[in-house]
C-alpha positions as CSV (number, residue, x, y, z in Angstrom):
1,X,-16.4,-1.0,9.4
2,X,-13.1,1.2,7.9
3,X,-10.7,1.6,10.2
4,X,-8.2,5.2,9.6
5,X,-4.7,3.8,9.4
6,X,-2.9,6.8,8.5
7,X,-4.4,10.0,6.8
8,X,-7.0,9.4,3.5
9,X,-6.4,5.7,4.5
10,X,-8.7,3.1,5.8
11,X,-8.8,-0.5,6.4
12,X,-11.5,-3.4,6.4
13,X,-10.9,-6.9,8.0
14,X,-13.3,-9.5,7.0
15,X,-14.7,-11.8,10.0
16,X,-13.2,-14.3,8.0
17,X,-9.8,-15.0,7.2
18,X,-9.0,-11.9,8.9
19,X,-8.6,-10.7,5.0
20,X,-7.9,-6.7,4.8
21,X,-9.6,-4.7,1.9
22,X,-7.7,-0.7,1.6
23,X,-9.8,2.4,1.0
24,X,-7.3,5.3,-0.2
25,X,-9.2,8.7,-0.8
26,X,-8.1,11.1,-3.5
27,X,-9.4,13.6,-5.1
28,X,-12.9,12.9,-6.2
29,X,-12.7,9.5,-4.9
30,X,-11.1,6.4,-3.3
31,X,-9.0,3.9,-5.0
32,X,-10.1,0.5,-2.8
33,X,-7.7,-2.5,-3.1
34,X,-8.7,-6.4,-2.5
35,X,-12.3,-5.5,-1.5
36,X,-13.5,-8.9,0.0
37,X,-15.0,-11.5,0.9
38,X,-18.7,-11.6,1.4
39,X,-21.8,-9.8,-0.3
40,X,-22.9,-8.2,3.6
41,X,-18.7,-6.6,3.7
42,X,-18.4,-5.4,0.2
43,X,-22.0,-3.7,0.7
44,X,-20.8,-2.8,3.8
45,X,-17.8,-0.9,2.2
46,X,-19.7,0.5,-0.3
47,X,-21.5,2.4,2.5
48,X,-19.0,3.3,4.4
49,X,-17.4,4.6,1.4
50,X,-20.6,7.0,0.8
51,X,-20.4,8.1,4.3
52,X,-16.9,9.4,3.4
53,X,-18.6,11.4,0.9
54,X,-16.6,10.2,-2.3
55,X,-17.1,7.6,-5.1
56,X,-15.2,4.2,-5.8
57,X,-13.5,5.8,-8.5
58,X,-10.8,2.6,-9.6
59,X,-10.2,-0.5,-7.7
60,X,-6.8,-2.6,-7.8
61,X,-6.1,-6.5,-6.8
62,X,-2.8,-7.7,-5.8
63,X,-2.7,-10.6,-7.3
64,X,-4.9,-13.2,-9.0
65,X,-6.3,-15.1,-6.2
66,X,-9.8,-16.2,-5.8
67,X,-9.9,-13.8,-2.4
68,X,-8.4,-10.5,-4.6
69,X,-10.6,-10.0,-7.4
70,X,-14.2,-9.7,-6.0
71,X,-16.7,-6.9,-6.5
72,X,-20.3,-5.9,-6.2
73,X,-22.0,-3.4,-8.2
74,X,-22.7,-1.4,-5.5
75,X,-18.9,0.0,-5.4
76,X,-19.7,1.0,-9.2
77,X,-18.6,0.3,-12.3
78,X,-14.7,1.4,-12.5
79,X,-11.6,0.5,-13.9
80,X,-9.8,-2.4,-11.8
81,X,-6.5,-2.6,-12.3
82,X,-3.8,-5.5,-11.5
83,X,-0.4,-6.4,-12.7
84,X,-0.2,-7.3,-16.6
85,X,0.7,-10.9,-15.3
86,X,-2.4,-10.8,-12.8
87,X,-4.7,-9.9,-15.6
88,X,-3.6,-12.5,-17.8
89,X,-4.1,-14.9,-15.6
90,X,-7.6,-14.0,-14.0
91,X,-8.4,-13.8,-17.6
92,X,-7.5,-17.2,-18.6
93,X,-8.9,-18.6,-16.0
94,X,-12.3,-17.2,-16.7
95,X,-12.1,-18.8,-20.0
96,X,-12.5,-22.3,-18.6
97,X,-16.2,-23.5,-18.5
98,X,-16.3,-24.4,-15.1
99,X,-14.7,-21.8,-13.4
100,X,-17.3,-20.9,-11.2
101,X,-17.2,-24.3,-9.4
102,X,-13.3,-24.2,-9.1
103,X,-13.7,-21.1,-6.8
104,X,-16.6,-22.9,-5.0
105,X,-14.0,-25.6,-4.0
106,X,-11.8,-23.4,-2.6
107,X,-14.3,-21.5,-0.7
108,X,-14.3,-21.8,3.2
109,X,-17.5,-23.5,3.8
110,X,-18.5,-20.5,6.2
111,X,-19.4,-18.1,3.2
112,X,-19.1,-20.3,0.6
113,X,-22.6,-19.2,-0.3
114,X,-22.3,-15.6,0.1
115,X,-19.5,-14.7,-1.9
116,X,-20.2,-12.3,-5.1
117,X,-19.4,-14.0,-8.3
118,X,-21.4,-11.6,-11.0
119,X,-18.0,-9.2,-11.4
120,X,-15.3,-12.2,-10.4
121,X,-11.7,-11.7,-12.0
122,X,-12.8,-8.3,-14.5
123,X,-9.4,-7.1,-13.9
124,X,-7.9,-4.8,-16.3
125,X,-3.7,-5.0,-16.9
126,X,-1.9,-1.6,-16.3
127,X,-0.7,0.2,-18.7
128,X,2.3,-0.6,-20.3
129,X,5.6,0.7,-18.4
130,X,3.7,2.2,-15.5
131,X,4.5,1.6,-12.4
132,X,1.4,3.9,-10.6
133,X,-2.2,3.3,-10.4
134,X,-3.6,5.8,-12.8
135,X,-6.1,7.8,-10.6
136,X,-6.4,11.1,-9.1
137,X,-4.8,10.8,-5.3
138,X,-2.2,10.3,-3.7
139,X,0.7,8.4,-5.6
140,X,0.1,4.5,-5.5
141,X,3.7,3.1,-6.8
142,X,3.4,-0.7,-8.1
143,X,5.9,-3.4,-6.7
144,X,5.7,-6.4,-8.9
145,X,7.1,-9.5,-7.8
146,X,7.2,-13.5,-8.2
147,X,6.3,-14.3,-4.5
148,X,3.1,-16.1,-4.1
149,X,1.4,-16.1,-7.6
150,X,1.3,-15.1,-10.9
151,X,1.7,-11.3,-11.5
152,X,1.8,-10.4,-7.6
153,X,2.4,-6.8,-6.3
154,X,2.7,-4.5,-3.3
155,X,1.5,-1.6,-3.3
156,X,3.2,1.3,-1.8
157,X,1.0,4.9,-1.1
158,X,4.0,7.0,-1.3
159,X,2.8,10.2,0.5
160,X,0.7,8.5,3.4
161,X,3.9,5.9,3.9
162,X,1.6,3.0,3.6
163,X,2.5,-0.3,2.6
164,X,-0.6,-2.8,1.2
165,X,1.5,-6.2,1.0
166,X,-1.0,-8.7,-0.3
167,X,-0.5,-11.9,0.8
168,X,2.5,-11.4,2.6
169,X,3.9,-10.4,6.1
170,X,1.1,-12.5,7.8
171,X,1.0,-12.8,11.3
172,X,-0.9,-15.8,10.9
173,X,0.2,-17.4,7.9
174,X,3.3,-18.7,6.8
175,X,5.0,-17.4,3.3
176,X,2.7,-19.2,0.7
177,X,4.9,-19.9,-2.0
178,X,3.8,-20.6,-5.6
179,X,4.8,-24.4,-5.4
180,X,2.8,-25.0,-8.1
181,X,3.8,-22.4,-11.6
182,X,7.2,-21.1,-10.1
183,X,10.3,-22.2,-11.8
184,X,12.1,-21.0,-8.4
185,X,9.3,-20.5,-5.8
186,X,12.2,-19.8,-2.6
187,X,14.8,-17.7,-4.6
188,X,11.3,-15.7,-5.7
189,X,10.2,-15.7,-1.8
190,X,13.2,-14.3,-0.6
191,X,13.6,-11.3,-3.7
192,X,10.5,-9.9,-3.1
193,X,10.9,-9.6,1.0
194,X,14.2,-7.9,-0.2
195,X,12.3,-5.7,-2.8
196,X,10.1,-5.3,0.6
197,X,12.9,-4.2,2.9
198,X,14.6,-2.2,0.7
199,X,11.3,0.3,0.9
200,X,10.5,-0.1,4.2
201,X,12.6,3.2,5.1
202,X,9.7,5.2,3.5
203,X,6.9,2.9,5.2
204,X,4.8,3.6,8.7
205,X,1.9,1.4,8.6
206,X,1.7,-1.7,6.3
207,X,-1.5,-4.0,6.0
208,X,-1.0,-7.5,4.8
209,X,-3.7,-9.4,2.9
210,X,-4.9,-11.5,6.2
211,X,-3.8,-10.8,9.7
212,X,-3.1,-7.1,12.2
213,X,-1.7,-4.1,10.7
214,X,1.3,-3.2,11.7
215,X,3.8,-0.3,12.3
216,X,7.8,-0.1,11.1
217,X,9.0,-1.9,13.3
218,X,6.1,-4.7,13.2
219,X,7.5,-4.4,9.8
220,X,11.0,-4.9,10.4
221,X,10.1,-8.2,12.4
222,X,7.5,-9.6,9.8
223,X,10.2,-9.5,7.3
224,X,12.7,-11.2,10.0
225,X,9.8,-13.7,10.6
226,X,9.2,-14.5,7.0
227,X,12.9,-14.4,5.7
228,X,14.1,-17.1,8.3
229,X,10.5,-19.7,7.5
230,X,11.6,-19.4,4.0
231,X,15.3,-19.8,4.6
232,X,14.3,-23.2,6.7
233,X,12.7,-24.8,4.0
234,X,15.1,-24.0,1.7
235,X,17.9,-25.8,3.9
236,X,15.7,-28.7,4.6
237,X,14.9,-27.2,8.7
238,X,11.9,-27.6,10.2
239,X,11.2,-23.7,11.1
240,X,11.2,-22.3,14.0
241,X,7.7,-20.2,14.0
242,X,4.8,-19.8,16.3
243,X,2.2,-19.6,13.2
244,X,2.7,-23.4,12.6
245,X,4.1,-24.5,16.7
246,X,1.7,-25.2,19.5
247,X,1.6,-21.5,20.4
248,X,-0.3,-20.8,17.1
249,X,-3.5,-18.8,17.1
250,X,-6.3,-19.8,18.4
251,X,-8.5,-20.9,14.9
252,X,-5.2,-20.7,13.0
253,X,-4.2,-24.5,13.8
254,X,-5.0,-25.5,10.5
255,X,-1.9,-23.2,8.8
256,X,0.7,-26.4,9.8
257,X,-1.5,-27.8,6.6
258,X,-0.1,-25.0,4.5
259,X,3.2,-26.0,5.7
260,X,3.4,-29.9,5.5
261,X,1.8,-29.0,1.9
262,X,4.8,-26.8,0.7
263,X,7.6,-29.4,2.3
264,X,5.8,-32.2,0.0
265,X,5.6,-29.7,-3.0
266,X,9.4,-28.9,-2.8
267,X,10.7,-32.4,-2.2
């Protein structure tokens, strides 16, 4: 079911992972970001998308990830964009032979079997030197950042003061860095929250790509949050953060993983 976060915009969570799709409507049509995860909720968003009585008419994925860069033909056949890095690196991947059974080991187990794979990864780069979504609503400014993976962005919808994040300002995951391709996966971390907070003066809602939507000053402490488990891991502290302590969310336990992974990863 959409849920209207501020005017023309609508979110989806996904029962699992708590992972948020965007509906923006514009003028003959909606611009839906991260769509995901199963067949049931993209069909689901499909519908709900007629019953606002406009088209899909281009889609956009934050970044790269297996959990970004679904679709099902019943949202149409439209342009979806992503980051020039994004799109290079979906597109490599897809030229490996067994890339379908990559994703299938990452899959939680849950919907493993329902997730669409027909339209994985077709994501096209934006053009050159733009910094908007070209589409016909409101205007969808492009953040592009190191934080995470490869080619990730934020998304900012400038004249509804909406902030899509993609996977980051979790309230029930930790900053994922990109351990694994990053040159400088902290000193990336920490530029893109202050890339972040230097718009968040122009930002009332902001969805993340998995946990609650929040409001500016949900905001304001998100970035706090994030900033200071970052900041602990790059001086060596063990952090200081309910999403990892024995306060963490009920079904969440499993995010101290995340965590004991990335101290390995950075020595």
């Amino acid at each position: 079911m959409l849920t209207q976060i501020a005017e023309g915009v609508f979110a989806h969570e996904s029962e699992c992972l708590q992972s948020n799709s965007v509906v923006v409507e514009g003028r003959a049509g909606v611009l839906l970001v991260d769509p995901g995860l199963t067949i049931d909720e993209l069909e689901t968003i499909a519908a709900d998308i007629r019953n606002l009585g406009q088209p899909v008419v281009a889609g956009f994925s934050t970044h790269p990830d297996w959990d970004h860069v679904l679709w099902h033909e019943s949202l149409g056949e439209v342009a979806r964009y992503g980051t020039a890095r994004c799109a290079a690196s979906i597109s490599e991947f897809l030229t490996q032979p067994d890339w379908k059974s990559q994703v299938a080991e990452g899959l939680p187990e849950a919907i493993a079997a329902d997730v669409p794979m027909e339209l994985f990864g077709l994501i096209s780069a934006l053009p050159a030197e733009t910094t908007l979504i070209p589409w016909d609503g409101p205007s969808s400014r492009v953040i592009e950042h190191r934080a995470h993976a490869t080619g990730h962005a934020a998304v900012i919808i400038e004249d509804r003061r909406v902030l899509i994040a993609g996977d980051m300002l979790s309230d029930v995951l930790v900053p994922m860095l990109d351990v694994r391709d990053a040159d400088d996966p902290i000193g990336d971390y920490l530029a893109a929250l202050d890339l972040l907070e230097s718009s968040s003066g122009s930002i009332d809602v902001f969805v993340p790509g998995h946990g609650a939507v929040g409001d500016s000053a949900e905001l304001t402490r998100r970035i706090a949050a994030d900033r200071a488990y970052v900041e602990a891991l790059r001086d060596k502290r063990e952090p200081d953060d309910p999403r990892i302590g024995p306060d963490a969310r009920p079904g969440w336990e499993w995010v101290v993983y995340i965590h004991e992974n990335q101290v390995e990863q950075l020595g």
